[in-house]
C-alpha positions as CSV (number, residue, x, y, z in Angstrom):
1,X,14.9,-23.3,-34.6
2,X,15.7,-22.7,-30.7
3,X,14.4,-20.0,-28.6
4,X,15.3,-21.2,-25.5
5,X,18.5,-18.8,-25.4
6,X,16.1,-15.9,-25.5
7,X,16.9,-13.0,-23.1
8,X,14.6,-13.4,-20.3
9,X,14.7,-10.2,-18.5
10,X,12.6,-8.6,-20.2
11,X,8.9,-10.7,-19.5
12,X,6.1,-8.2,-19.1
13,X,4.1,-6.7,-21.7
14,X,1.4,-3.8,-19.8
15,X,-1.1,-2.0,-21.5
16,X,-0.7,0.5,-23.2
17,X,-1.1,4.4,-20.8
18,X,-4.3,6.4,-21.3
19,X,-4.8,9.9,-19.6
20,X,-8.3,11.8,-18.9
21,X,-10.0,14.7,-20.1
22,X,-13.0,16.3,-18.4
23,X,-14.7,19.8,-19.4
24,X,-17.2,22.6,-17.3
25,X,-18.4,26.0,-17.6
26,X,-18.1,29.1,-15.9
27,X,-19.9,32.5,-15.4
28,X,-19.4,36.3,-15.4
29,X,-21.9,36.8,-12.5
30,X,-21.0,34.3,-9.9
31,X,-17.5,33.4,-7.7
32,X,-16.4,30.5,-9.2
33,X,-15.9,27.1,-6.8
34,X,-13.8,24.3,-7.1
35,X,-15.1,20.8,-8.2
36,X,-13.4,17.8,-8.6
37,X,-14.3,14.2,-10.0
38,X,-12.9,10.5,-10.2
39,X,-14.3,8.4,-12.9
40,X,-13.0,4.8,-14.2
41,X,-13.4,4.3,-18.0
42,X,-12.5,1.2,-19.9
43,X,-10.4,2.1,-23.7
44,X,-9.3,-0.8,-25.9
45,X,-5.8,-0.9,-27.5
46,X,-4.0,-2.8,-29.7
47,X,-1.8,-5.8,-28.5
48,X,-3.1,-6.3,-25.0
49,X,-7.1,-5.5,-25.5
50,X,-9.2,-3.0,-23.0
51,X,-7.6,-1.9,-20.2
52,X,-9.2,0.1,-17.1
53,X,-8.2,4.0,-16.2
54,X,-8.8,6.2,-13.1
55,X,-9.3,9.7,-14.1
56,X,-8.9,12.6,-11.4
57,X,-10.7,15.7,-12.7
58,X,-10.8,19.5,-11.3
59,X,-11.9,22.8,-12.1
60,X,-13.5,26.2,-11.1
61,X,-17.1,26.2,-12.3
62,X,-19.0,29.1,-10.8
63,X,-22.5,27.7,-9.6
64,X,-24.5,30.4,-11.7
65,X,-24.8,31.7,-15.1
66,X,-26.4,34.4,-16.9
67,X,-29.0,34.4,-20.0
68,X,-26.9,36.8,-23.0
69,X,-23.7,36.3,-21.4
70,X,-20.8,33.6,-22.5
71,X,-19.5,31.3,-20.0
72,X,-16.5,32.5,-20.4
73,X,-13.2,29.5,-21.2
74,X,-11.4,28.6,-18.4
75,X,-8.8,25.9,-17.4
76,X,-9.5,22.4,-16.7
77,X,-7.0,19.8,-15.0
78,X,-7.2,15.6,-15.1
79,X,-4.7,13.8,-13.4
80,X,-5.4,10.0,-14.9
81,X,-4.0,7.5,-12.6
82,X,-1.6,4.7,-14.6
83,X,-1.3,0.9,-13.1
84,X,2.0,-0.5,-12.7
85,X,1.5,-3.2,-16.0
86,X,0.8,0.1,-18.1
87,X,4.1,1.8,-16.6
88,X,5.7,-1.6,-17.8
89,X,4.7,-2.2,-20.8
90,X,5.8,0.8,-22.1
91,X,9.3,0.4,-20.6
92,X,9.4,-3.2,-22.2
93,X,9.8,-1.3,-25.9
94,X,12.4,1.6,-24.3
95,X,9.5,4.7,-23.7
96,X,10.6,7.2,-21.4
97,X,8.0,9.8,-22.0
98,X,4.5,10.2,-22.1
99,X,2.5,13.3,-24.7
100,X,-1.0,13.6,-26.4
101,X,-3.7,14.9,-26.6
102,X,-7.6,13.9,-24.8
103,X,-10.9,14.8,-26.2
104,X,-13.8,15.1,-24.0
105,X,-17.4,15.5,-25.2
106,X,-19.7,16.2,-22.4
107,X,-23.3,17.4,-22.2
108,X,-24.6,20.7,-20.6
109,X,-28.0,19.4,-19.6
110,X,-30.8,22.4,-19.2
111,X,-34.9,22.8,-18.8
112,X,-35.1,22.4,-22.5
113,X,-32.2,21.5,-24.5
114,X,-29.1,19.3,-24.1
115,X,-25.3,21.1,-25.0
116,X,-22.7,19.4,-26.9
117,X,-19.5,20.4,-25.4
118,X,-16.0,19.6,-26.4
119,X,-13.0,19.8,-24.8
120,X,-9.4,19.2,-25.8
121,X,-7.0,18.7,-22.7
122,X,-3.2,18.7,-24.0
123,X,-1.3,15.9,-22.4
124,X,2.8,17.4,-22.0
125,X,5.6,15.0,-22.5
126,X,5.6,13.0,-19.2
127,X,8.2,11.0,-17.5
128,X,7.5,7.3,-17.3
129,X,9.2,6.1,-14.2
130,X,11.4,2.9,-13.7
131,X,10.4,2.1,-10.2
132,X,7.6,0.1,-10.2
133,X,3.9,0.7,-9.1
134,X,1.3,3.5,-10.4
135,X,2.2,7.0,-11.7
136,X,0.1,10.2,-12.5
137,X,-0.4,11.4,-16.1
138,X,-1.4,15.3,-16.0
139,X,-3.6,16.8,-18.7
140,X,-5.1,20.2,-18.3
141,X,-7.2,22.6,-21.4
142,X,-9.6,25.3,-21.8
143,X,-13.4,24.7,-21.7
144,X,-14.8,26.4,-24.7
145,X,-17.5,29.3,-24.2
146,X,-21.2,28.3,-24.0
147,X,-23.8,31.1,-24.2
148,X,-27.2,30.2,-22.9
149,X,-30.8,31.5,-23.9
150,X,-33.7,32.1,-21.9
151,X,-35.1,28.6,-23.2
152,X,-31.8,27.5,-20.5
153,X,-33.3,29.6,-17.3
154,X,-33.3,27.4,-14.5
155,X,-31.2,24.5,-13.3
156,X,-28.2,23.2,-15.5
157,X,-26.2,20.0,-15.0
158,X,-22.6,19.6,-16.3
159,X,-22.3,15.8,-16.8
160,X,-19.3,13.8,-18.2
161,X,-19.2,11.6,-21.1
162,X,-17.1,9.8,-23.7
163,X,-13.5,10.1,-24.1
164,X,-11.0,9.5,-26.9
165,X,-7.1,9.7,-26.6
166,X,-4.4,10.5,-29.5
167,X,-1.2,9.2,-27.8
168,X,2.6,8.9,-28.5
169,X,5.1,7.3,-26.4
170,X,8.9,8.0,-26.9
171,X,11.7,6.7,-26.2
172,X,14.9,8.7,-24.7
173,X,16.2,10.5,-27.9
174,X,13.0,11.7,-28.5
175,X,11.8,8.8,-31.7
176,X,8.6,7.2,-31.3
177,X,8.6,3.9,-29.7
178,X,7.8,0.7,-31.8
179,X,4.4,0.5,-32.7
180,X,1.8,-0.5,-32.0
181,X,2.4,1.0,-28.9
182,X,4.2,4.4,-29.9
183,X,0.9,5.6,-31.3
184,X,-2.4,4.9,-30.1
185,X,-5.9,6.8,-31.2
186,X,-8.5,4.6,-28.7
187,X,-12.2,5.5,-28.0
188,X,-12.8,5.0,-23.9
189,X,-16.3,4.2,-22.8
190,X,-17.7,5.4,-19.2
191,X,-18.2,2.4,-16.7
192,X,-22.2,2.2,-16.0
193,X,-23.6,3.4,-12.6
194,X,-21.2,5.9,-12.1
195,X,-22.1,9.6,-10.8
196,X,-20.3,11.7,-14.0
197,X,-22.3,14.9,-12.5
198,X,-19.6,17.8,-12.0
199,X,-21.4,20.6,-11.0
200,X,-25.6,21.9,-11.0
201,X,-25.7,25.4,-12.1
202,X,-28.6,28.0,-12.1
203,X,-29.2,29.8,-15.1
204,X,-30.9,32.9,-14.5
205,X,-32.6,35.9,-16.3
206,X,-31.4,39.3,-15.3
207,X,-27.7,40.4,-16.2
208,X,-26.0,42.3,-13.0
209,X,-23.5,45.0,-13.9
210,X,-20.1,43.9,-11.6
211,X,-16.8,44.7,-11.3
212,X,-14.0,42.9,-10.7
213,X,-10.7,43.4,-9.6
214,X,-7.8,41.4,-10.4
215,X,-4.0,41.7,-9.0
216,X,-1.5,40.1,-11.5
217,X,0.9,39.2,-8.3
218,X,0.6,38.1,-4.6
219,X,4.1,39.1,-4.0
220,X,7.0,42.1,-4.7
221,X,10.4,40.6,-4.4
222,X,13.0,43.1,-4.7
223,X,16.2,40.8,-3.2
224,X,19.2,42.6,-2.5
225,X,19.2,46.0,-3.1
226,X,22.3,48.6,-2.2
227,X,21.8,51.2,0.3
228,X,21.0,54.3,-1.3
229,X,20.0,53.4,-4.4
230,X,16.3,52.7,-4.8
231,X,14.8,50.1,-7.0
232,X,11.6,49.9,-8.5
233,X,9.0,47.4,-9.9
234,X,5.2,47.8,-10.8
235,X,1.8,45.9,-9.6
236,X,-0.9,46.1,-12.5
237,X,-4.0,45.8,-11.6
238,X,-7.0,44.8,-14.2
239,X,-10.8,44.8,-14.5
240,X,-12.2,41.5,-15.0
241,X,-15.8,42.3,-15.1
242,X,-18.8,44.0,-17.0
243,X,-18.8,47.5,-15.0
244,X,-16.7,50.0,-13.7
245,X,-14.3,49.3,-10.9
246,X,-13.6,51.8,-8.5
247,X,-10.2,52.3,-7.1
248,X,-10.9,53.7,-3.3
249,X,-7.2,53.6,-2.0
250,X,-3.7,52.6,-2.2
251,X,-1.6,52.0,0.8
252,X,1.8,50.8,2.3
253,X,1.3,49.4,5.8
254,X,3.6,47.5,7.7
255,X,6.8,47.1,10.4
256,X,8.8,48.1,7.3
257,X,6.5,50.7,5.3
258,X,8.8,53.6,5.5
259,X,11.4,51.9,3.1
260,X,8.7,51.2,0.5
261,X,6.7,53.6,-1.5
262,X,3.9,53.6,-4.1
263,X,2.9,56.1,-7.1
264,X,-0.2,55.3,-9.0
265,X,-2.6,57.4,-11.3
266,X,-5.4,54.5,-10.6
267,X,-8.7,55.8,-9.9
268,X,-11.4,54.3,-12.3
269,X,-10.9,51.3,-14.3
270,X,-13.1,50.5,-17.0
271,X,-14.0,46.7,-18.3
272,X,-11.1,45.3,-19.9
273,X,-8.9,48.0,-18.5
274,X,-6.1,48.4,-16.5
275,X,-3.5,50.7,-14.4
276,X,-0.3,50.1,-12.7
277,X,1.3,50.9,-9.0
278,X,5.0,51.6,-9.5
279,X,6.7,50.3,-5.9
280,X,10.2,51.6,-4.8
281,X,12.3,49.9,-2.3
282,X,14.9,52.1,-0.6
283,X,16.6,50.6,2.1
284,X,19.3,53.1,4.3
285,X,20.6,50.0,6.1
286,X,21.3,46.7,5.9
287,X,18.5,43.9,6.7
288,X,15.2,42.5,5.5
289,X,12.5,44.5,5.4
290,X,8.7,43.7,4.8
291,X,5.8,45.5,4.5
292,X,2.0,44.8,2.7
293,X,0.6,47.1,-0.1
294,X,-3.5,47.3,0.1
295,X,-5.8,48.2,-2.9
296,X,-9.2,48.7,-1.7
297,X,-11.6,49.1,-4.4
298,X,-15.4,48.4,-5.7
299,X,-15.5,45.1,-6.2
300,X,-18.1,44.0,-2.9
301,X,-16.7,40.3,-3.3
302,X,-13.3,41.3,-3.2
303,X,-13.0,44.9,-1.3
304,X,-9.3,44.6,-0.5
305,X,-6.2,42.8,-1.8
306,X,-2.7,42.7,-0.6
307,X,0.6,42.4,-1.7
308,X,3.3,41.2,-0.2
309,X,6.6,43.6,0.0
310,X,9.9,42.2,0.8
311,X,13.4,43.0,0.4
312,X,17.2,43.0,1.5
313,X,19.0,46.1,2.5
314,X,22.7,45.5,1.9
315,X,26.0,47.8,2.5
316,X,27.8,47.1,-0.8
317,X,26.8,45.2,-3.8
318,X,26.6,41.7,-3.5
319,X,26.6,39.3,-6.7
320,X,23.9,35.7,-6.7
321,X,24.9,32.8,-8.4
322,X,22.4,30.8,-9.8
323,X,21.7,27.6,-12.5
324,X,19.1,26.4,-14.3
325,X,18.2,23.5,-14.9
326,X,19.7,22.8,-11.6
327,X,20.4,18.9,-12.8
328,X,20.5,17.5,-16.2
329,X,19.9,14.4,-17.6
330,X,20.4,13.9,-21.3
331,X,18.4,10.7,-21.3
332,X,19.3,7.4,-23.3
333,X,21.4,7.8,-25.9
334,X,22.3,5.6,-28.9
335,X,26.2,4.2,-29.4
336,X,28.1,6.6,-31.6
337,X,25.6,9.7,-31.4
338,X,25.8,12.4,-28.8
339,X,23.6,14.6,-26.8
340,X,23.5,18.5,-25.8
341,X,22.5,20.4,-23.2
342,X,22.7,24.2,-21.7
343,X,22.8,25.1,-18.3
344,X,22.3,28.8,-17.6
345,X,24.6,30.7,-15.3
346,X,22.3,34.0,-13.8
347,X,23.3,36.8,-11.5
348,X,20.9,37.7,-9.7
349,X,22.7,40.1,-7.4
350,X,23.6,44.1,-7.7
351,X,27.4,43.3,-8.7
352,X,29.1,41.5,-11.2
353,X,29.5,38.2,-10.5
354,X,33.3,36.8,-11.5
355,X,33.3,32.8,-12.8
356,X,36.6,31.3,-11.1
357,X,36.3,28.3,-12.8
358,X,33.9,25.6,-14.5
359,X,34.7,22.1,-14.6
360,X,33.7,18.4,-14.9
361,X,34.4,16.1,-11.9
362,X,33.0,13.0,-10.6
363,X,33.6,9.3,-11.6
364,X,32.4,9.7,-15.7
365,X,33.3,13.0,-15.8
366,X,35.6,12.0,-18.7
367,X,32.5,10.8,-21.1
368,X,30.9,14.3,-21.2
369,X,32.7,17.8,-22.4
370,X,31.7,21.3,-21.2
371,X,32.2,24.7,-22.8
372,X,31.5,27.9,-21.8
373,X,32.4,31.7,-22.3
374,X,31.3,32.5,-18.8
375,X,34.2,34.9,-16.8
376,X,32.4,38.3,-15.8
377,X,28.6,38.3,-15.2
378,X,27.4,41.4,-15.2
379,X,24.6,42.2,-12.2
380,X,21.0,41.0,-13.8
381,X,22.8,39.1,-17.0
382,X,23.3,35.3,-17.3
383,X,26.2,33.0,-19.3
384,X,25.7,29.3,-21.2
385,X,28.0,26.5,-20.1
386,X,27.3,23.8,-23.0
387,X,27.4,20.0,-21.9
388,X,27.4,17.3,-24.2
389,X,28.0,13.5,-24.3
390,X,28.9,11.0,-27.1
391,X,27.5,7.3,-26.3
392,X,30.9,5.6,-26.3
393,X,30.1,2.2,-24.8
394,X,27.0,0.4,-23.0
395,X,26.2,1.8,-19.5
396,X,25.3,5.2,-17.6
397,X,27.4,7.8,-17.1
398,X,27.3,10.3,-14.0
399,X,29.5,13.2,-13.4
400,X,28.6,16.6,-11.8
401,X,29.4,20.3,-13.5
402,X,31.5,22.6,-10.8
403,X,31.1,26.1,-10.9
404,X,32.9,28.2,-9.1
405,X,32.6,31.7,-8.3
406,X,32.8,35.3,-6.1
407,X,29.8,34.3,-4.5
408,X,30.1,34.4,-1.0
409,X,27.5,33.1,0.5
410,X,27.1,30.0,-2.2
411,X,31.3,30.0,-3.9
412,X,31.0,27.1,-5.7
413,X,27.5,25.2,-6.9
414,X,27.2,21.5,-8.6
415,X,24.9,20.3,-11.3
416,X,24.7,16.5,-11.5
417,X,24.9,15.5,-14.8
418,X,23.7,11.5,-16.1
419,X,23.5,10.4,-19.8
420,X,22.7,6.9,-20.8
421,X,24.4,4.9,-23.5
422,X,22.6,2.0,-25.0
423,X,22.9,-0.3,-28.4
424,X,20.5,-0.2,-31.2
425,X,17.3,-2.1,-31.2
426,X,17.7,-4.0,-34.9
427,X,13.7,-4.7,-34.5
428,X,10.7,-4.1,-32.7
429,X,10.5,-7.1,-31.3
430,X,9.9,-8.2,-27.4
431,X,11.5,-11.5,-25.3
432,X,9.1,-13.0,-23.1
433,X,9.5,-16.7,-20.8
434,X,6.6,-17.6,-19.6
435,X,6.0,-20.3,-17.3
436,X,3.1,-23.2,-17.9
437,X,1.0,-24.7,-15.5
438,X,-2.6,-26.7,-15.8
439,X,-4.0,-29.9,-17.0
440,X,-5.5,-32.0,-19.9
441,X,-8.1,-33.9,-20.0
442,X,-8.0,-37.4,-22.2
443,X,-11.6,-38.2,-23.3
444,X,-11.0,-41.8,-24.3
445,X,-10.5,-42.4,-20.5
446,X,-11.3,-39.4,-18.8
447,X,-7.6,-39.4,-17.5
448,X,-5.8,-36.5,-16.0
449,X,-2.6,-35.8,-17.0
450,X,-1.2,-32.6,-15.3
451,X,1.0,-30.5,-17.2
452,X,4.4,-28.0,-16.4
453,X,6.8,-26.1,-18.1
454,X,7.5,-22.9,-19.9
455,X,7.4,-21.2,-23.3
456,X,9.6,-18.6,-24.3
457,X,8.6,-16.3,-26.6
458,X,9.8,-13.8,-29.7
459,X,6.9,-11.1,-29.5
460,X,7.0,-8.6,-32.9
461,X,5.2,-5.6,-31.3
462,X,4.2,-4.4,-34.8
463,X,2.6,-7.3,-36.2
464,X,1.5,-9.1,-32.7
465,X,2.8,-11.9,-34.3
466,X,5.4,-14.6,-32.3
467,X,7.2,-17.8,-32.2
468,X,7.9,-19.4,-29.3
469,X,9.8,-22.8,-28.3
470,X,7.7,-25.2,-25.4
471,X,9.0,-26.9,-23.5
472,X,6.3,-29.3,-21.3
473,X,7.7,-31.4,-18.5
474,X,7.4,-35.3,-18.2
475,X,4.6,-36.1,-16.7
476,X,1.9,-39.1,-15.1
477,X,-1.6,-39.9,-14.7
478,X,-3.9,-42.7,-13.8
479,X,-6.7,-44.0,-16.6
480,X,-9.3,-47.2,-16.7
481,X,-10.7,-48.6,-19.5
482,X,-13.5,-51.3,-19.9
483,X,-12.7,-54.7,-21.5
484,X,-15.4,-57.1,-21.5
485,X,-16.8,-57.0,-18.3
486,X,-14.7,-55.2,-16.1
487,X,-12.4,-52.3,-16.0
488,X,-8.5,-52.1,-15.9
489,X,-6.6,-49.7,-14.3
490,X,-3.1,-48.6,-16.1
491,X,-0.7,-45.8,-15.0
492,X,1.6,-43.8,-17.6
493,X,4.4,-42.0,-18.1
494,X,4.0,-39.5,-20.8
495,X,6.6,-37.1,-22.2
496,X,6.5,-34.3,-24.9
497,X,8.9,-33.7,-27.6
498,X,8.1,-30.3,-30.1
499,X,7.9,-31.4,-33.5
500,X,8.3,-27.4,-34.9
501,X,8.3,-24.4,-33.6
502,X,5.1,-22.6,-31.9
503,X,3.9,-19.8,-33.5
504,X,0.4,-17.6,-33.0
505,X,-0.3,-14.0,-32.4
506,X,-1.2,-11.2,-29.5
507,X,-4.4,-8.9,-31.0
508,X,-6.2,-6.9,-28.5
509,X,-5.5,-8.8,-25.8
510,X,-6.5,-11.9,-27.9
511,X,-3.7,-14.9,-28.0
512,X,-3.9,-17.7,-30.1
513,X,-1.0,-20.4,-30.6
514,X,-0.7,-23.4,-32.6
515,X,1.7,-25.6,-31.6
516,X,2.9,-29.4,-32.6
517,X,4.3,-31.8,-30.2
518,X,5.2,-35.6,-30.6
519,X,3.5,-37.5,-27.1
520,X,5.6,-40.3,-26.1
521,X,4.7,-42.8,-23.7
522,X,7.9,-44.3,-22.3
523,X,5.9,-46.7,-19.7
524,X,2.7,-48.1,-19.0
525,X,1.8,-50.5,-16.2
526,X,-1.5,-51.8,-15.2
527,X,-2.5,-53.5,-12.0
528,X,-2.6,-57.0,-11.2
529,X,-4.0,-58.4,-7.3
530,X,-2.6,-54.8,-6.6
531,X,1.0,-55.1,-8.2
532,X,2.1,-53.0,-10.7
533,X,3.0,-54.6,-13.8
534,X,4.2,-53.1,-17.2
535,X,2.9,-54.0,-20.1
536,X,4.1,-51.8,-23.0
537,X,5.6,-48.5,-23.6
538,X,9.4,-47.9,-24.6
539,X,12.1,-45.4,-26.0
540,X,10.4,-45.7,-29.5
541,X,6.5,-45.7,-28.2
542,X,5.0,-42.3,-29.3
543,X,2.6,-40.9,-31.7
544,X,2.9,-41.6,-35.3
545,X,2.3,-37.7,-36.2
546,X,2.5,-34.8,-34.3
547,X,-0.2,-33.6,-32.3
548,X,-1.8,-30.3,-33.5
549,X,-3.3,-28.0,-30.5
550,X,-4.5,-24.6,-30.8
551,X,-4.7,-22.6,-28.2
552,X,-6.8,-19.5,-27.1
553,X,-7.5,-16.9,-24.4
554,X,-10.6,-17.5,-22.3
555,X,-13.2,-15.7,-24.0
556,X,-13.8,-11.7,-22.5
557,X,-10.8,-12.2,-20.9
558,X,-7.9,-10.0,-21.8
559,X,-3.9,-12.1,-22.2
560,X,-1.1,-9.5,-21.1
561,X,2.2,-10.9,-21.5
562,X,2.7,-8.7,-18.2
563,X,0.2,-10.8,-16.0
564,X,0.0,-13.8,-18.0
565,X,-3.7,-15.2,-18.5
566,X,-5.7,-18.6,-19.0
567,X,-5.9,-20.7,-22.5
568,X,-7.6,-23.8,-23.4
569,X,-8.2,-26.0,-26.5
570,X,-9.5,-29.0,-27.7
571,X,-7.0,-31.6,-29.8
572,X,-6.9,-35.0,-31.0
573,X,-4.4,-37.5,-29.9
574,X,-3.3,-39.9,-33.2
575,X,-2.3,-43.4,-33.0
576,X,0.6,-44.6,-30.7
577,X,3.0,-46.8,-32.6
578,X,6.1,-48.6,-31.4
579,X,4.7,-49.8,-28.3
580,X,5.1,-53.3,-28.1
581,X,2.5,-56.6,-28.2
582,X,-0.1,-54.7,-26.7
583,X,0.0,-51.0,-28.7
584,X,-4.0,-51.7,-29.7
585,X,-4.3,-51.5,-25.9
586,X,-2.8,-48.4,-25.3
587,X,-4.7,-46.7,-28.2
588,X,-7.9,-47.7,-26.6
589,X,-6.8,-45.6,-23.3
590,X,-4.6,-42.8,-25.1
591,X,-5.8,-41.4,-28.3
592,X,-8.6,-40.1,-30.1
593,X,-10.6,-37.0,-30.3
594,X,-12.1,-34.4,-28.2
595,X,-9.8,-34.0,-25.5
596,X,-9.3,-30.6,-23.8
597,X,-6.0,-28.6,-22.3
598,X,-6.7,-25.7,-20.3
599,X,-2.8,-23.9,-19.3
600,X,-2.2,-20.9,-16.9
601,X,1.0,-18.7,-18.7
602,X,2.3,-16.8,-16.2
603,X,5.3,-14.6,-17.0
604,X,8.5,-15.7,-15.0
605,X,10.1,-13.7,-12.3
């Protein structure tokens, strides 16, 4: 069986992509403040062993809390930053995205007690790019409420600790990617001497009674609105705290305030509660206008808030075009099925909108199809155009959907449109060359021999089993040996011929390899008054059975197929036969046990 034919661009094998999850607490009486924190954590995967991950963690924790109250949830991000072998790996069995979930369990560390928190961050389908180098993996969740007691008055730590991660990678038409990489569960440990302290809080006695006032928008954007006919849209403003909020006064201020107006019936807002402000824009003329709307109110941290007014005055009505998504790819997609996609057509504007025409140009326009009953859009409604694309041979497809319309300012828009056609994968299995380099030591003579040459390689991701063909170069060393009172010296030729195919496994990061080659010794000469002069060898000089070596990884070491790694063994070279008058010679300088091969693989470019 040959290997040597295998497909050789795809080599690298990364580690398998872990993201971050982090947790922290909050309080009813105190402003939160944003904290953030980097920590590096070590998780162990199948295949390619423990791998190193950066996580990036933030969140508002408010630097006090209050005996009787909760800590109320609130939202925590991690960003984990992913090394370029991780990002290739996982293209090497055809993942595109990235989902799953993180568990954190962290400890709130007060005067008299330690608390148990856990927190789940969920990890959205993320794109894996193709470009090589490190890419971000986002995770955000909500910290779960933690009520303290008066045994927890006084100072509070929030410290960081273990992390497990539940992860699927997928490939393009959504199926999970061959394992073991398309599902992972792995438990992360916390390097040592690391600070994991997120934030100090004070826990204190006496609960304050405070308001607090909360805007649901920064901005009113009313867009193009006719002259003469008002429009209106409302502000709603809640009461996040444990007291009554006050509402002092609401007011329009501004180069533009005449245009805009406010009605309200807010005055006092109980916890919980809320009221609205209904704001009309009625532009007489044509132009932008803007002006600010001010609540002022009880709350003594936050007295005043404004929000922005803006808006277009226009003479007659004016339809907006707009898509969305504003590109689409339809990802990879197997030969002989097909993919869909909708792309929304919205009018924005304050007239109808009319739909000239919607078409498919561009150099693969004819590999996708587009329907649509878009013609009239009324003002505020939307329409579907329907793209899809059958996989009809090997290769990616680009083409961009034209749409046309009575749109002035933006008549006709385009929406590039990709789809990816690709043959099936008949296993899970990986091709991988990787080049040789190193030495072996022969015992007998404490000879060198130094050694080249490649191995490629039939990975099965599921099993982390493989075959392999090797191929080791001809080579040549230098040996002495002692007979009766003085030493020879003797160089050789040596050559390598695989009696059977190679075959081991990839656990963990773990590689072991057994492997069976005939040695041959094609030419031996020795020196005499400093000439050489041959004195055995030949076509037919080699070992009368195949020499057994078993290789394995450097121990605490981990072998990626993506960076390669160290392995070493120790063998036993049998009897040379076939090598003329003086083959007891040669044995005395070539075989027996106890010699050593140490190899650097190296995956080849």
């Amino acid at each position: 069986m040959k290997l040597r034919n295998l497909n050789t661009s795809v080599r690298k094998l990364g580690p398998a992509v872990a993201a971050a999850a982090l947790m922290a607490g909050g309080a009813s009486n105190a402003a939160a403040e944003q904290v953030s924190l980097e920590l590096a954590f070590e998780c162990p995967f199948p295949l390619i062993g423990t791998q190193p991950i950066r996580a990036q963690i933030s969140a508002d924790i408010p630097p006090v809390a209050t005996v009787g109250q909760p800590m109320p949830q609130f939202q925590v991000d991690a960003i984990t930053i992913v090394n370029d072998d991780a990002r290739t790996g996982l293209k090497l069995v055809n993942s595109e995205t990235l989902e799953g979930v993180a568990t954190s369990t962290n400890e709130i560390i007060t005067v008299n007690r330690n608390i148990d928190q856990i927190v789940k961050l969920n990890i959205p389908p993320t794109s894996i790019p193709s470009e090589s180098g490190e890419f971000n993996v986002p995770a955000s969740g909500m910290a779960p409420e933690v009520l303290f007691t008066n045994d927890d008055i006084g100072q509070a730590d929030i410290r960081v600790g273990a992390l497990s991660l539940e992860l699927i990678a997928r490939t393009a038409n959504g199926d999970i990617a061959p394992a073991p990489i398309g599902e992972i569960t792995t438990d992360c440990i916390q390097l040592p001497d690391q600070n994991n302290l997120l934030q100090t809080m004070m826990v204190e006695g006496d609960a304050v009674e405070t308001p607090r006032i909360n805007v649901g928008v920064e901005e009113l954007a009313f867009g193009n609105v006719q002259a003469g006919l008002p429009a209106t849209q409302t502000v709603t403003i809640s009461n996040t705290g444990n007291s009554d909020l006050g509402i002092n006064s609401i007011a329009i201020s501004g180069a533009d305030s005449t245009v805009f107006t406010q009605t309200n019936s807010c005055n006092t807002i109980a916890p919980s509660g809320s009221c609205d402000v209904n704001v009309t824009f009625a532009p007489s003329t044509e132009g932008n206008r803007n002006a600010t709307l001010t609540i002022q109110s009880t709350d003594a941290e936050t007295p005043s808030v404004d929000v922005a007014l803006t808006g277009r005055g226009v003479l007659a009505p004016v339809p907006e075009i707009g898509v969305n998504p504003e590109s689409v790819n339809l990802g990879r997609v197997l030969l002989g099925e097909s993919a869909n996609a909708d792309v929304t057509v919205t009018n924005s504007g304050n007239a109808a909108l009319q739909i000239d025409s919607v078409v498919l140009e561009g150099a693969n326009a004819a590999d996708f199809t587009q329907a649509t009953n878009c013609t009239t859009v009324a003002a505020g409604e939307s329409c579907t155009v329907q793209l899809a694309f059958t996989a009809a041979s090997v290769g990616v497809s680009n083409a961009n959907l034209v749409i046309r319309s009575s749109d002035s300012e933006n008549p006709e828009i385009q929406v590039p449109v990709t789809a990816e056609a690709y043959e099936p994968q008949t296993d899970p299995a990986l091709e991988l060359l990787l080049g040789l380099e190193g030495s072996t030591l022969i015992k007998a003579t404490n000879g060198t021999l130094p050694l080249t040459g490649s191995i490629a390689t039939l990975l099965d991701l599921a099993s982390g089993t493989f075959e392999a063909d090797l191929d080791v170069e001809p080579t040549a060393g230098n040996f002495s040996i002692k007979l009766l009172f003085s030493k020879i010296h003797a160089s050789a030729n040596v050559e390598f011929e695989q009696a059977e195919i190679t075959t081991g496994s990839l656990v963990n990061g773990k590689l072991t390899a057994n492997s069976h080659l005939y040695v041959k010794v094609p030419k031996v000469a020795i020196k005499l008054f400093g000439l050489p002069v041959k004195i055995g060898g030949g076509e037919q000089c080699q070992t009368g059975q195949p020499v057994d070596i078993q290789l394995t990884s450097v121990e605490g070491s981990n072998f990626s197929p993506a960076t390669g790694g160290t392995v070493s063994g120790v063998y036993e070279l049998p009897a040379l036969e076939n090598c003329g008058l003086l083959t007891s010679l040669l044995n005395q300088f070539m075989t027996g046990p106890g010699n050593t091969i140490d190899l650097q693989l190296t995956p080849e470019q």
